[in-house]
C-alpha positions in Angstrom: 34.1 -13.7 -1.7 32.4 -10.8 -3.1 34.7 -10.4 -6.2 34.0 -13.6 -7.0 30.4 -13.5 -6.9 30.7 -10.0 -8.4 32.4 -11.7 -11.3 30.0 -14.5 -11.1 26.9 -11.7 -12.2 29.3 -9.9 -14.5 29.9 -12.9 -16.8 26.2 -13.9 -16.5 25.5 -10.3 -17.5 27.4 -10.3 -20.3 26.5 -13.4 -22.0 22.9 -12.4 -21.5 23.3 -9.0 -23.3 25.5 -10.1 -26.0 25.9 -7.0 -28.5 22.2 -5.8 -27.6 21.7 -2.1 -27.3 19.9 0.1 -25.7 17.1 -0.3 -28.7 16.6 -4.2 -28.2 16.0 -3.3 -24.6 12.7 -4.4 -23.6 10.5 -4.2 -20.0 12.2 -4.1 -16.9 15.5 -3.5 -18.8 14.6 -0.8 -20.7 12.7 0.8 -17.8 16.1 0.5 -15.2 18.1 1.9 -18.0 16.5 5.2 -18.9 15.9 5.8 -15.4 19.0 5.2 -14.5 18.0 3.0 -11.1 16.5 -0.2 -10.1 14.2 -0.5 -7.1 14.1 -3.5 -4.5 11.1 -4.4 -2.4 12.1 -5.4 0.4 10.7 -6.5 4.1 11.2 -5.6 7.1 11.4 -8.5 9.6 11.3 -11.5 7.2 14.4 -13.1 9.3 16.9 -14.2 7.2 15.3 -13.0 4.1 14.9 -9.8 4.3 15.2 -7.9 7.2 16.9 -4.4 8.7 20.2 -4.7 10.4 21.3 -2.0 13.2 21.6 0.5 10.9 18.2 0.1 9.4 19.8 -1.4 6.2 18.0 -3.9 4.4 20.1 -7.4 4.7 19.4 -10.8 4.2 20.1 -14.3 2.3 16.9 -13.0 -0.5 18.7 -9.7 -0.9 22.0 -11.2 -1.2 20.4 -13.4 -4.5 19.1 -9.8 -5.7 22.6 -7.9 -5.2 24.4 -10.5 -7.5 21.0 -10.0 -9.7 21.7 -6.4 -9.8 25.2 -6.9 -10.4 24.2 -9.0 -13.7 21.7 -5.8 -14.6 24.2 -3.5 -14.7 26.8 -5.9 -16.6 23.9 -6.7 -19.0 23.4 -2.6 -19.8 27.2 -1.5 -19.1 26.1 0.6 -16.7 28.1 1.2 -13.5 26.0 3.9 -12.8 22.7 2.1 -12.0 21.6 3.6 -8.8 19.9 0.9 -6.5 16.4 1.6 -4.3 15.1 0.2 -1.5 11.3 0.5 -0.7 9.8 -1.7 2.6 6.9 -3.7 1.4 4.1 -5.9 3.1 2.5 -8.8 2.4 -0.6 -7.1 0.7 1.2 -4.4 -1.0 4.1 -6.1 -2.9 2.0 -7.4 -5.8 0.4 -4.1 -6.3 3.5 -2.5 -6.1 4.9 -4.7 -8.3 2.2 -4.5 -10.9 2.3 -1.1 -11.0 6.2 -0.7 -11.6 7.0 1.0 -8.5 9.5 -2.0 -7.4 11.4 -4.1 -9.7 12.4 -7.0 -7.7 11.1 -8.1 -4.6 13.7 -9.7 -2.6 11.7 -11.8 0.6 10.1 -14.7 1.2 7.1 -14.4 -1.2 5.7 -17.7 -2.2 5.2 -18.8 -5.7 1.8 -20.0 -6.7 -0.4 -20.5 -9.4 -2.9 -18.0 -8.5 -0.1 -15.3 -8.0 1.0 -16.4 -11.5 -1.7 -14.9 -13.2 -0.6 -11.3 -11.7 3.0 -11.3 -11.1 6.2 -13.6 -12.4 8.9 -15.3 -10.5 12.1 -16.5 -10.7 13.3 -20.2 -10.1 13.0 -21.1 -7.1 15.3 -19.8 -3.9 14.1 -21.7 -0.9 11.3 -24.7 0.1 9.2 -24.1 2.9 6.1 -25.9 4.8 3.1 -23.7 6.1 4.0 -24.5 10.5 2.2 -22.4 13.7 4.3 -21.4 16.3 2.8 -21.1 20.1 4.0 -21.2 23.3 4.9 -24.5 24.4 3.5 -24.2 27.7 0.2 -24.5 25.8 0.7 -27.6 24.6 -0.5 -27.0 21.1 1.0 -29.5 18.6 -1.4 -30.3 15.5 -4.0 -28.1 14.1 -6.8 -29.6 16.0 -5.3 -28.5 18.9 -6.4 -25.0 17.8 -10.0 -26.0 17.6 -12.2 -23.1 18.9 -8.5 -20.7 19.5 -7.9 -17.4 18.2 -4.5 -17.8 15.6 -3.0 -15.2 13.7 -1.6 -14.8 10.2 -0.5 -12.7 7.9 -2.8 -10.1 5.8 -2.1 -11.1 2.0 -0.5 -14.7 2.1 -0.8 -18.0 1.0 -0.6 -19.1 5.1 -3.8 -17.5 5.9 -5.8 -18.4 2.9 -4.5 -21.8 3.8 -6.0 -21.4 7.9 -9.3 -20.5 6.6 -9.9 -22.8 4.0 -8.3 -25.6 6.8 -10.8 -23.9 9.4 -13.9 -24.6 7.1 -13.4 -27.8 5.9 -12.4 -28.9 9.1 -14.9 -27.5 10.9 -12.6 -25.9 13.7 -14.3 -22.9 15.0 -10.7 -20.9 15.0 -11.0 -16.9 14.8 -8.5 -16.3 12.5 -7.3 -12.8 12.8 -5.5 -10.8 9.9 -2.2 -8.7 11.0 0.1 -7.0 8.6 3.3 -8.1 10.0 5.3 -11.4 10.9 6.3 -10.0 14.4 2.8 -8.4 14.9 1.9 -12.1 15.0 4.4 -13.6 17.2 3.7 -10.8 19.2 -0.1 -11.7 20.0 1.1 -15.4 20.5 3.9 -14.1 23.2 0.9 -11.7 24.7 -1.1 -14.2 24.8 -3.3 -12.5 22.7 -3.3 -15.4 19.8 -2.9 -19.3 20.7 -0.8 -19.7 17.5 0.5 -17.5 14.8 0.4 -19.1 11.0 3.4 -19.0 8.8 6.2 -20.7 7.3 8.3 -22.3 9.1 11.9 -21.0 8.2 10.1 -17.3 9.1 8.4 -18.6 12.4 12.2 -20.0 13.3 13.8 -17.1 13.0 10.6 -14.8 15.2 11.6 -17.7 17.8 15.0 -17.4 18.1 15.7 -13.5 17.5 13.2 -13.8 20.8 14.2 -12.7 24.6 13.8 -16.5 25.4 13.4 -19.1 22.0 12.5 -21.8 24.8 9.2 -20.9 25.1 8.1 -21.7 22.2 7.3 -24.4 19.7 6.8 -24.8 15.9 4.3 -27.4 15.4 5.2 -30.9 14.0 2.5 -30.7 11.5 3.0 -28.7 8.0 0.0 -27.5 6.3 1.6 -27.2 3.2 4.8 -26.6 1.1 5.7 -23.7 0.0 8.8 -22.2 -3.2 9.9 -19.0 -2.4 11.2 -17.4 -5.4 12.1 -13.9 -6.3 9.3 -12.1 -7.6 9.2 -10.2 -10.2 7.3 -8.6 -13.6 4.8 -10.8 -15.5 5.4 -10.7 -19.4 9.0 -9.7 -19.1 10.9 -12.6 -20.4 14.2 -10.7 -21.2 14.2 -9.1 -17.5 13.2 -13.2 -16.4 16.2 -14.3 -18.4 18.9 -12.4 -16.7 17.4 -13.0 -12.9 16.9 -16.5 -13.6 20.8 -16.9 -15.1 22.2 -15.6 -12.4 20.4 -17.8 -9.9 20.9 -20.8 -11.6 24.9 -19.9 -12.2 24.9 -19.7 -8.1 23.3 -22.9 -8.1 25.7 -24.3 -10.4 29.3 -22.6 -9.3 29.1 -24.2 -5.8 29.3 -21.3 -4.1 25.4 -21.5 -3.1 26.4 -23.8 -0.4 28.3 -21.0 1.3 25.1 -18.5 1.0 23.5 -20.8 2.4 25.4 -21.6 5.6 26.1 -18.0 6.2 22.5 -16.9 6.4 21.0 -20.0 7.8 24.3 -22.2 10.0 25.9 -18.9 11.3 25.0 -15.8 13.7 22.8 -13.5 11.8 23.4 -9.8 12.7 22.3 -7.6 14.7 21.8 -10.2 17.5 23.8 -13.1 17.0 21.5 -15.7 16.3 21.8 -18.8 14.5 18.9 -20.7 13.3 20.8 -24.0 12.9 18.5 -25.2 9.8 20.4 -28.2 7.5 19.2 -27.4 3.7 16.0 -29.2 3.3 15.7 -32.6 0.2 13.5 -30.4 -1.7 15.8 -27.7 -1.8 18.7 -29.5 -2.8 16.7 -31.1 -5.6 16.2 -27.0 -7.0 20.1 -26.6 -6.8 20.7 -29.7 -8.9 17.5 -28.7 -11.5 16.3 -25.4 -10.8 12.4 -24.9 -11.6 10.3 -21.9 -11.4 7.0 -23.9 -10.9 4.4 -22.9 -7.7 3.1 -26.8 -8.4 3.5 -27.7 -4.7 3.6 -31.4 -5.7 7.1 -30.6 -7.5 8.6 -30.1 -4.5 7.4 -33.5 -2.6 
């Protein structure tokens, strides 16, 4: 399987570079090949996105897209050679980081929107989400009214927690919503007791659940707050860098061979643990297969 999605990126590498050399290298491109290296952001308990394995290697369905991205990187330059990062980044730092050129891809289960748009670029879209709470279930929460007057939690620097406090003043709801900097930091209140709820997409609050010492506790809420396109972020302004990373998605997309991505990171047992998050591909996401957009226009994806 991987020499044939290793061949996959080669021949989308190669029909993206042409004859070019290293002089018509612009951006991202040009950057990767004089240093010689291409850095991933990467996080560290977005289950399956991106996450560590036992050996505190970065793994995940995201970083899978962004190996066969790599892969068309180096067949775009000729360059074997490239040497491949990995740097751990949160919720508030990965635009920043990104921005500044210290990563190169980030490789997660960052959310494309409009306002994001105006400081970073992204790919077309790799996954469709909704914007869920998790709690215990012995608490009986199940729409967001139920949290009226409750401490939630959410994570510093996403669209989820913008989304609880606009949702908390226009509904009135009296909820003390606290910032943390990481996914399991949130759970972790809600499983301490700390935090009625913690805010975040579903697909992420799934996988807290289940990589969990008992999953049966707890409940995602019926109720979505909003949808949500992950996409692979990258560079704003970069259109040559944009061409190759969006190629090689939508060649996945088109070969067939998505479908097996897919049920490997999301119908099968996900290392280190074993667990399997059972989630059938979603409408809106097979709509992206069949006409892959990049848009963060949420009403695209309904």
């Amino acid at each position: 399987m991987k020499r044939v999605f290793n061949t996959l990126a080669l021949a989308i590498g190669l029909a993206s570079v042409g004859t070019a050399g290293a002089a018509d290298l612009e951006g991202t491109l040009k950057k990767v090949a004089e240093n010689g290296s291409i850095t991933i952001g990467h996080r560290e308990t977005s289950i399956p996105f991106s996450y560590y394995d036992a050996n505190q290697k970065p793994i995940g369905y995201s970083i899978d897209i962004c190996t066969r991205i790599v892969d068309a990187v180096k067949a775009k330059l000729k360059r074997d050679d490239i040497q491949v990062k990995y740097l751990p980044v949160t919720s508030a730092t990965r635009i920043p980081l990104m921005a500044n050129g210290t990563i190169d891809l980030e490789c997660a289960s960052t959310s494309n929107t409009p306002d994001r748009q105006k400081q970073v670029a992204f790919s077309v879209t790799t996954f469709v989400t909704g914007n869920r709470f998790i709690s215990l279930k012995s608490a009986d929460l199940k729409t967001v009214d139920d949290l009226k007057g409750k401490t939630v939690a959410s994570t510093s620097g996403t669209a989820n927690i913008r989304q609880a406090n606009e949702l908390n003043e226009a509904r009135n709801l009296g909820m003390k919503v606290v910032p943390v900097k990481e996914h399991a930091e949130g759970f972790l209140m809600v499983d301490t007791g700390r935090a009625a709820a913690f805010i975040m997409d579903d697909i992420l609050l799934y996988g807290l659940a289940a990589n969990a010492k008992d999953p049966s506790r707890y409940q995602v809420s019926g109720e979505s707050l909003s949808i949500e396109p992950y996409a692979i972020m990258l560079r704003r302004d970069d259109p040559q860098f944009k061409t190759v990373v969006d190629d090689t998605i939508k060649a996945l997309y088109a070969s067939g061979e998505f479908e097996q991505l897919y049920k490997r990171w999301y119908q099968s047992e996900l290392p280190p643990k074993g667990i399997n998050l059972n989630v059938e591909m979603s409408d809106a996401l097979k709509r992206v297969v069949a006409k892959p957009t990049d848009s963060g226009d949420v009403a695209d994806y309904q």
